[in-house]
KEKOLVEX-527834 format. One record per residue: residue in one letter; residue number from 1; x, y negated, z negated of N, C-alpha, C in turn. Coordinates in nm, 2 decimals, always signed. Layout:
DOSE_aa_i_nu_nv_nw_cau_cav_caw_cu_cv_cw
DOSE_A_NUM_X_Y_Z_X_Y_Z_X_Y_Z
...
% end
This chain:
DOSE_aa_i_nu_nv_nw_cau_cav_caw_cu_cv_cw
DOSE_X_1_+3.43_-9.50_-8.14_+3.47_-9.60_-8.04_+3.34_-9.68_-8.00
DOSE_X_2_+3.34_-9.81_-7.99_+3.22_-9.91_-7.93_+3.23_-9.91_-7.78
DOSE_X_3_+3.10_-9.91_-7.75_+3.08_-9.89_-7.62_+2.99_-9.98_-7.60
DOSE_X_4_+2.98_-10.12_-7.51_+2.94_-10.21_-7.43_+2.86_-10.18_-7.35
DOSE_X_5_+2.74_-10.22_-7.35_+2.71_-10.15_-7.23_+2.54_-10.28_-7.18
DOSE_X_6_+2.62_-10.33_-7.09_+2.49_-10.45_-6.96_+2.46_-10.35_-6.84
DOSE_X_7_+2.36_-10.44_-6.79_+2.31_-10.43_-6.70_+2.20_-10.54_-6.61
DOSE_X_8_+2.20_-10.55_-6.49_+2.19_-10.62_-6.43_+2.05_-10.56_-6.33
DOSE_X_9_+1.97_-10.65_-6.27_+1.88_-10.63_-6.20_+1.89_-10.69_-6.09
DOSE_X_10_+1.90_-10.53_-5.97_+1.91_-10.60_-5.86_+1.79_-10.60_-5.75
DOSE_X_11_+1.73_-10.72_-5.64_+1.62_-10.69_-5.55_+1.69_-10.61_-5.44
DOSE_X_12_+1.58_-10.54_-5.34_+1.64_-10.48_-5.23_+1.64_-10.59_-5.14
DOSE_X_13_+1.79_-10.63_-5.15_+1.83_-10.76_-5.03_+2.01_-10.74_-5.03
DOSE_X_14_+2.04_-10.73_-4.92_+2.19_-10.74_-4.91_+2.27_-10.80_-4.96
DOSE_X_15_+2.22_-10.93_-4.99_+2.27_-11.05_-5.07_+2.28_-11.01_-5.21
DOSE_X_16_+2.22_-10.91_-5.24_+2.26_-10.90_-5.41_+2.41_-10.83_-5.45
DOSE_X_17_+2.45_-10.74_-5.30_+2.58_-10.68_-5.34_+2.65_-10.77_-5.36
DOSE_X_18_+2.71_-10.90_-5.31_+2.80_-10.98_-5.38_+2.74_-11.05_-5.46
DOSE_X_19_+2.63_-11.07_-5.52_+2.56_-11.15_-5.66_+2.62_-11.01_-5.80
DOSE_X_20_+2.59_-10.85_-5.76_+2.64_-10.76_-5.83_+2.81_-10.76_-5.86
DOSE_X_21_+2.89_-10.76_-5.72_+3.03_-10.79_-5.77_+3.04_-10.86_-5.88
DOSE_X_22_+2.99_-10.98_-5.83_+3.05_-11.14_-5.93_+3.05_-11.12_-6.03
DOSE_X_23_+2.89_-11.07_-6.09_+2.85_-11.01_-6.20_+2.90_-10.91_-6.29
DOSE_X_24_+2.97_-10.85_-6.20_+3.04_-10.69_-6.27_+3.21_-10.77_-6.31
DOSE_X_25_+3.28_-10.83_-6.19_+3.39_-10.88_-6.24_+3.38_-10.98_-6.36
DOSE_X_26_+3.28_-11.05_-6.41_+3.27_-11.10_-6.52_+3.26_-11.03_-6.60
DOSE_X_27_+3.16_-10.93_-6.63_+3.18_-10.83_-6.73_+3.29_-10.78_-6.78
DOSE_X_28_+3.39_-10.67_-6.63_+3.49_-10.64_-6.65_+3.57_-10.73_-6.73
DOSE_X_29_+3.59_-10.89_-6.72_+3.68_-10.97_-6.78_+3.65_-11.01_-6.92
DOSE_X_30_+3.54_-10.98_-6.95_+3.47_-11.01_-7.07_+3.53_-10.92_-7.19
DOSE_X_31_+3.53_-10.78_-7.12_+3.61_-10.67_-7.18_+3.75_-10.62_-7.18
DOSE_X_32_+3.81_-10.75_-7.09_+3.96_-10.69_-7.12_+4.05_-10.68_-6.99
DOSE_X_33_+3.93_-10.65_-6.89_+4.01_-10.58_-6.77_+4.03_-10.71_-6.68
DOSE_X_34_+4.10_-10.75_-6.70_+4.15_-10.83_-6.58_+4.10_-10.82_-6.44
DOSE_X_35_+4.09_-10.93_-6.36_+4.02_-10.90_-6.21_+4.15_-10.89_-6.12
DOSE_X_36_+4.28_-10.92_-6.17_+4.34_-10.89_-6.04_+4.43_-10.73_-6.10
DOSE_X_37_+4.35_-10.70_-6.15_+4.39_-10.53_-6.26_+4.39_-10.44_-6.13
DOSE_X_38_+4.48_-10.28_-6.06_+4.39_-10.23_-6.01_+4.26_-10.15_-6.07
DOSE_X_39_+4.22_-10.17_-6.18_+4.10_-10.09_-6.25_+4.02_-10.16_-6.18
DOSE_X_40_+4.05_-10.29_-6.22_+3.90_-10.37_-6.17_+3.86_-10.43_-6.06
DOSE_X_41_+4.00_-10.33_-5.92_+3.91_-10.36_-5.79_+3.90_-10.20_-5.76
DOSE_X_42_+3.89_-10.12_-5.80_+3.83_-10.02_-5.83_+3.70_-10.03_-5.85
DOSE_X_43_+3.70_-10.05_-6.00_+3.56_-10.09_-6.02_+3.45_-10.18_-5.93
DOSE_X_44_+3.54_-10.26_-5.88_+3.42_-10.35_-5.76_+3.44_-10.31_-5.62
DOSE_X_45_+3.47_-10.20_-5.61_+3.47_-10.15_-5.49_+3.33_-10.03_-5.51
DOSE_X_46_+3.36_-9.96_-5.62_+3.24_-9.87_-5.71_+3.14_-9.92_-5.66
DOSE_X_47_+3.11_-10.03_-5.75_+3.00_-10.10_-5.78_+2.94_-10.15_-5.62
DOSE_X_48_+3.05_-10.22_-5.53_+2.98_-10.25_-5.39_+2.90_-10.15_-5.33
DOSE_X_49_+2.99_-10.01_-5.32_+2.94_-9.90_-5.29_+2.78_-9.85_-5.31
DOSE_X_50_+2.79_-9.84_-5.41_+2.65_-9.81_-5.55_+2.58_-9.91_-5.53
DOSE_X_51_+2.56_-9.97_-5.56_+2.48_-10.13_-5.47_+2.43_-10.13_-5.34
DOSE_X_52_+2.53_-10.09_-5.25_+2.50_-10.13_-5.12_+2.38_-9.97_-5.06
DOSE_X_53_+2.46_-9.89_-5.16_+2.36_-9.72_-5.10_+2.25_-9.80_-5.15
DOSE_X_54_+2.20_-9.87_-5.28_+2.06_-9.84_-5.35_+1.97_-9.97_-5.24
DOSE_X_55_+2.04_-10.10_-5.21_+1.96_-10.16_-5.17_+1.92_-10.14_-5.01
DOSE_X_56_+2.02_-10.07_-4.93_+2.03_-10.00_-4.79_+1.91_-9.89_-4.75
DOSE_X_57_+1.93_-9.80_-4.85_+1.91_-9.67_-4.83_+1.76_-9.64_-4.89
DOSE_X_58_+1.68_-9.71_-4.99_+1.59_-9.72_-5.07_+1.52_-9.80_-5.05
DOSE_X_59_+1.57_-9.97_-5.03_+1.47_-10.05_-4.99_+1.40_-10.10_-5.13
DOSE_X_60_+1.45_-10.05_-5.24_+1.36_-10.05_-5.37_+1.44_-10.15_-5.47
DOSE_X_61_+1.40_-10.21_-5.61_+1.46_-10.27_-5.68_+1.55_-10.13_-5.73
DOSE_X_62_+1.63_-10.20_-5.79_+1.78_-10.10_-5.89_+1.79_-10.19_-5.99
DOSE_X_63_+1.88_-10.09_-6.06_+1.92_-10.12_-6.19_+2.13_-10.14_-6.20
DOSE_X_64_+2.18_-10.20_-6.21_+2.34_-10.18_-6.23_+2.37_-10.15_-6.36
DOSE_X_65_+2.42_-10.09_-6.41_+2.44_-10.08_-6.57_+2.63_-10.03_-6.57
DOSE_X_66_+2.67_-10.09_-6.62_+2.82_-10.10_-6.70_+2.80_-10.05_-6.83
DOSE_X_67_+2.92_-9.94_-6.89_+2.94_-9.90_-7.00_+3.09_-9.94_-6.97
DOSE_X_68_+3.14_-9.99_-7.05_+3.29_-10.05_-7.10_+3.32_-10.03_-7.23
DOSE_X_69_+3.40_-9.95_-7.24_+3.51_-9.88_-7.39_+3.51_-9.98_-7.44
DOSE_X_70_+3.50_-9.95_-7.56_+3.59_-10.02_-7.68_+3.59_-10.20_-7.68
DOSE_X_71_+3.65_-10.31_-7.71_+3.68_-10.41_-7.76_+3.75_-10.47_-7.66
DOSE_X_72_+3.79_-10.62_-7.64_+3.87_-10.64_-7.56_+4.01_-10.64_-7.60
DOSE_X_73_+4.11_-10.59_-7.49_+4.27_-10.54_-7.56_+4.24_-10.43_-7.59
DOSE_X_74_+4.12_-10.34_-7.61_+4.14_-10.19_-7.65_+4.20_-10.10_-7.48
DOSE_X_75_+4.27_-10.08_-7.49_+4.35_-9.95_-7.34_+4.30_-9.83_-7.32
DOSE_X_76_+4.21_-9.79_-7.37_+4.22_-9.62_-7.34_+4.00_-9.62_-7.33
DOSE_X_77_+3.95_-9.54_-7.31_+3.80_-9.51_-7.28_+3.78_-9.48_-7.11
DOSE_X_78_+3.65_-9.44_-7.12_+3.58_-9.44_-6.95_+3.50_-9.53_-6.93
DOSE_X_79_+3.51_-9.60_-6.82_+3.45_-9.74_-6.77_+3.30_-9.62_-6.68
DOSE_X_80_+3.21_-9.66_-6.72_+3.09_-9.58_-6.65_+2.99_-9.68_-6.59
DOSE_X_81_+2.99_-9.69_-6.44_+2.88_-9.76_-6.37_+2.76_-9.71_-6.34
DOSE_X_82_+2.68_-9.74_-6.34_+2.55_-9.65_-6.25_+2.40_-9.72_-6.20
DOSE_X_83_+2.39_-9.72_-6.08_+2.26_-9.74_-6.01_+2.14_-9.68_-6.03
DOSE_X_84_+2.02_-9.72_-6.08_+1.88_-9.69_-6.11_+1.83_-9.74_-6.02
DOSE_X_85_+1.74_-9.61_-5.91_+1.60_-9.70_-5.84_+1.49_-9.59_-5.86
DOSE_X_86_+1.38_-9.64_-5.80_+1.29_-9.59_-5.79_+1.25_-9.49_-5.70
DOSE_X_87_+1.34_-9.46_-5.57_+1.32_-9.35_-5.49_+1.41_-9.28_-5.55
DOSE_X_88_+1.33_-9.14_-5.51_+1.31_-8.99_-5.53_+1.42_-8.90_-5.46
DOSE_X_89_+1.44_-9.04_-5.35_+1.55_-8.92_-5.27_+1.68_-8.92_-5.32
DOSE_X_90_+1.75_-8.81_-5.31_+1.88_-8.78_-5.35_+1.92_-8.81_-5.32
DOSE_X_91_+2.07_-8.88_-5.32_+2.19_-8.86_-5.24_+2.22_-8.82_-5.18
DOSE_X_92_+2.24_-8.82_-5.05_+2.33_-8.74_-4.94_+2.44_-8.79_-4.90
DOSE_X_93_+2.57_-8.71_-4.96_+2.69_-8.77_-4.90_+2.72_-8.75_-4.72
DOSE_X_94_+2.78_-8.83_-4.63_+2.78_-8.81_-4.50_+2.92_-8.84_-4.49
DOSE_X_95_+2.99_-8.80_-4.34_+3.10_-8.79_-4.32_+3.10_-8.86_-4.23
DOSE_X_96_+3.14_-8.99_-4.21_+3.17_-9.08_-4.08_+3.26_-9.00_-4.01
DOSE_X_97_+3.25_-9.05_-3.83_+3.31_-9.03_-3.77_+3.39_-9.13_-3.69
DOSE_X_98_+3.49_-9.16_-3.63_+3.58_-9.25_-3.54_+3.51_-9.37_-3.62
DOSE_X_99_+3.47_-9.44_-3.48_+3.42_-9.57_-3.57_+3.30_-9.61_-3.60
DOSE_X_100_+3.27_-9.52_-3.65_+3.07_-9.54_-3.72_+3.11_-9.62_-3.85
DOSE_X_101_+3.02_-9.69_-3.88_+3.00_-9.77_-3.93_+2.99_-9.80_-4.06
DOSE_X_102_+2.84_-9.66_-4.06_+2.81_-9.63_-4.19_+2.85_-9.47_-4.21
DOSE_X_103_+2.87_-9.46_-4.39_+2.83_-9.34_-4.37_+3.01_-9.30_-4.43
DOSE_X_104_+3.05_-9.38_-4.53_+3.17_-9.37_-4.59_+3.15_-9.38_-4.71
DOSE_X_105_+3.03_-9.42_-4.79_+3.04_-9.47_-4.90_+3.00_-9.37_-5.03
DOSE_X_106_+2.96_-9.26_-5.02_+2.96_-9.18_-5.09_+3.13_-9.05_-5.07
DOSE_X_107_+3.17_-9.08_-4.99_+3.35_-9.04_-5.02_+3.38_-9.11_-5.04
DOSE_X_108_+3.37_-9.26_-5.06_+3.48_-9.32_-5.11_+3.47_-9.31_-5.26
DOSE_X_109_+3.35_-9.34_-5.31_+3.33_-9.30_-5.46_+3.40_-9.19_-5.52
DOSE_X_110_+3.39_-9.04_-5.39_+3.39_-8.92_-5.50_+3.60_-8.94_-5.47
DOSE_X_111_+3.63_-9.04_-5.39_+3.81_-9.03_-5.35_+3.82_-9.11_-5.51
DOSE_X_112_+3.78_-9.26_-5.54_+3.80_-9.31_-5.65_+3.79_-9.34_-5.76
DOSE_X_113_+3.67_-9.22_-5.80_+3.60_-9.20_-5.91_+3.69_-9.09_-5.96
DOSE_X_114_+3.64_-9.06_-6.11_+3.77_-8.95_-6.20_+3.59_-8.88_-6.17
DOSE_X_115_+3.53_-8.93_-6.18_+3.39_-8.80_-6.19_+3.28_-8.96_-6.14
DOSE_X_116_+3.17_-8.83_-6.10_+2.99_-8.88_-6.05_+2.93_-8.82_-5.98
DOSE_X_117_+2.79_-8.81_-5.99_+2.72_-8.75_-5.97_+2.57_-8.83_-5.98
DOSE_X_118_+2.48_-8.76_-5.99_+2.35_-8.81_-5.98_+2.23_-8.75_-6.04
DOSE_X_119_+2.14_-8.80_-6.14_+2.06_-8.74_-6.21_+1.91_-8.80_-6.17
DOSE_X_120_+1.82_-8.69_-6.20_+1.65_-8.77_-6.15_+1.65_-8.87_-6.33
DOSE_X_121_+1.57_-8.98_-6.28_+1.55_-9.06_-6.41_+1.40_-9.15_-6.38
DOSE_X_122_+1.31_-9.13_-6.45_+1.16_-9.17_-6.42_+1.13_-9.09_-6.33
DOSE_X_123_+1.04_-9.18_-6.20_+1.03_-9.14_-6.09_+1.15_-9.14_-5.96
DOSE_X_124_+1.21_-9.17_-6.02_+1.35_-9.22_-5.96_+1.51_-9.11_-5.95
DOSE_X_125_+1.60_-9.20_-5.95_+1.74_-9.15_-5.99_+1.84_-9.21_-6.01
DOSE_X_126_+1.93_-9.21_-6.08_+2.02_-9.28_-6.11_+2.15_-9.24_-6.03
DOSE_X_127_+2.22_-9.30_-5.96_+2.37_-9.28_-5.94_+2.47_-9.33_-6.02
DOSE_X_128_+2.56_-9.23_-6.07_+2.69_-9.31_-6.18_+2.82_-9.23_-6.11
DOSE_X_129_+2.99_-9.29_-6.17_+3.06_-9.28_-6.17_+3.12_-9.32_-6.25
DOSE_X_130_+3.21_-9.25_-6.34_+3.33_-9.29_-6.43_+3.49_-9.31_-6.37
DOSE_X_131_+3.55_-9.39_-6.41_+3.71_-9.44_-6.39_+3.72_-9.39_-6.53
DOSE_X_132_+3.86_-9.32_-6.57_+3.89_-9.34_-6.70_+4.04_-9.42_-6.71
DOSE_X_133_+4.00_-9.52_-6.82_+4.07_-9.65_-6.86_+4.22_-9.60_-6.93
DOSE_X_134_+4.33_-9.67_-6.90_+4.44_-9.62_-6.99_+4.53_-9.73_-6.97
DOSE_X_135_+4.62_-9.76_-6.99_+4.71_-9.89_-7.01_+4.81_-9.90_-6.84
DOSE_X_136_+4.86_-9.99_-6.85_+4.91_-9.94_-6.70_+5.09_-9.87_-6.73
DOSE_X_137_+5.11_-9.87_-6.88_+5.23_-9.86_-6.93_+5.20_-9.72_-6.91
DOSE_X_138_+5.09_-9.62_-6.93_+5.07_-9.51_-6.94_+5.08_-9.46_-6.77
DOSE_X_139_+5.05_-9.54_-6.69_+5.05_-9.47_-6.57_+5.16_-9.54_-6.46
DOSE_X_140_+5.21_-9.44_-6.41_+5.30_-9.50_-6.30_+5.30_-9.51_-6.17
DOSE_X_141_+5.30_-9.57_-6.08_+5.29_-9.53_-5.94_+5.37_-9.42_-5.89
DOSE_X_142_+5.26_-9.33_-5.82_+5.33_-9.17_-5.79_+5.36_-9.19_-5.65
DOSE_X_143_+5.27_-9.23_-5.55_+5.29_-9.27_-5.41_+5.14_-9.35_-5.36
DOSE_X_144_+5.21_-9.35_-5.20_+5.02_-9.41_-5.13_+5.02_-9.26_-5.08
DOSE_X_145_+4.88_-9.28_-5.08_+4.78_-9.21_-5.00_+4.71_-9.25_-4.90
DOSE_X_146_+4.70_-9.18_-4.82_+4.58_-9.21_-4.67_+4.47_-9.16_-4.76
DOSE_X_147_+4.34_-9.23_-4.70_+4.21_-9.12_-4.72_+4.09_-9.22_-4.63
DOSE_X_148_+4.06_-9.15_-4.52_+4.01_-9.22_-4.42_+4.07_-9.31_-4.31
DOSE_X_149_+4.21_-9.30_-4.33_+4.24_-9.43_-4.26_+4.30_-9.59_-4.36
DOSE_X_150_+4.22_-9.56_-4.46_+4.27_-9.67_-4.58_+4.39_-9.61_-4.62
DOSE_X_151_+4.46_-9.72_-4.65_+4.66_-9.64_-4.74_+4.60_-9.70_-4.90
DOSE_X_152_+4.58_-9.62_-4.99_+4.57_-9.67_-5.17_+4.70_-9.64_-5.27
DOSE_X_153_+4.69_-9.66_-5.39_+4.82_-9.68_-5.43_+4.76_-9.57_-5.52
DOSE_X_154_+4.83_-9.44_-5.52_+4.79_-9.35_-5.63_+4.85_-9.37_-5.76
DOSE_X_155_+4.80_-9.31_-5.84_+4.85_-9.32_-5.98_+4.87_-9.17_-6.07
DOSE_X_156_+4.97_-9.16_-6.13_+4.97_-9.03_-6.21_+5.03_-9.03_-6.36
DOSE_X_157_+4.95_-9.00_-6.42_+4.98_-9.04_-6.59_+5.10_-8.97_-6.62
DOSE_X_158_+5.15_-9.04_-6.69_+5.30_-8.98_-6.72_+5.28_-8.99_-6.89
% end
């Protein structure tokens, strides 16, 4: 299977999480996935996430990198995002409360990701997450779900 695979350089400035969307939804469309797909506001919900921890939380330049399956029209593979910076610190997932502010964005990943995690890379570390890709003929709507307060549209492969 061919695997695609850009990436993008981001500065530590707030302003690059919507320069990174824009950027990722073109990619996505480049390979197939449609922007008004739910894969691919999945994926730019990912991506905002992963963006906003590296340039928030770090203060440091990052890296965005997209892996995208196959061809475009190919249906089936794992869409794999992931953030590279140069701090050391780990991830800490946190658990908002009522109405704090921050401090949602590593659950919402691990609610809409199929898998992710985080690996040390240089002096640094990388954050990733995989979606895995399948046709929408393969999946059907099972129900919504709450999770936080948000209602999402689940999905369950039939």
């Amino acid at each position: 299977m061919q695997v695609l695979q850009v990436q993008l350089e981001i500065r530590p400035d707030p302003a690059e999480v919507g320069r990174a969307r824009r950027w990722a939804r073109s990619r996505l469309a480049g390979s197939g996935i449609e922007t008004d797909e739910p894969l691919a506001e999945t994926l730019i919900l990912l991506v905002s996430e992963l963006v906003t921890n590296a340039v928030v939380h770090t203060g440091c330049p990052a890296v965005l990198r997209l892996s995208l399956p196959g061809v475009p029209g190919e249906s089936l593979g794992t869409v794999r995002l992931e953030v590279a910076d140069s701090s050391d610190c780990p991830p800490r997932p946190r658990h908002a409360e009522g109405d704090e502010t921050n401090g949602r964005g590593l659950e919402l990943v691990d609610g809409l990701a199929d898998r992710w995690g985080w690996n040390p890379e240089g002096v640094g570390k990388s954050i990733w997450c995989e979606v895995d890709r399948c046709t929408s003929a393969a999946k059907a709507p099972a129900a919504y779900v709450t999770y936080q307060g948000f209602a999402y549209e689940a999905y369950e492969a039939v």
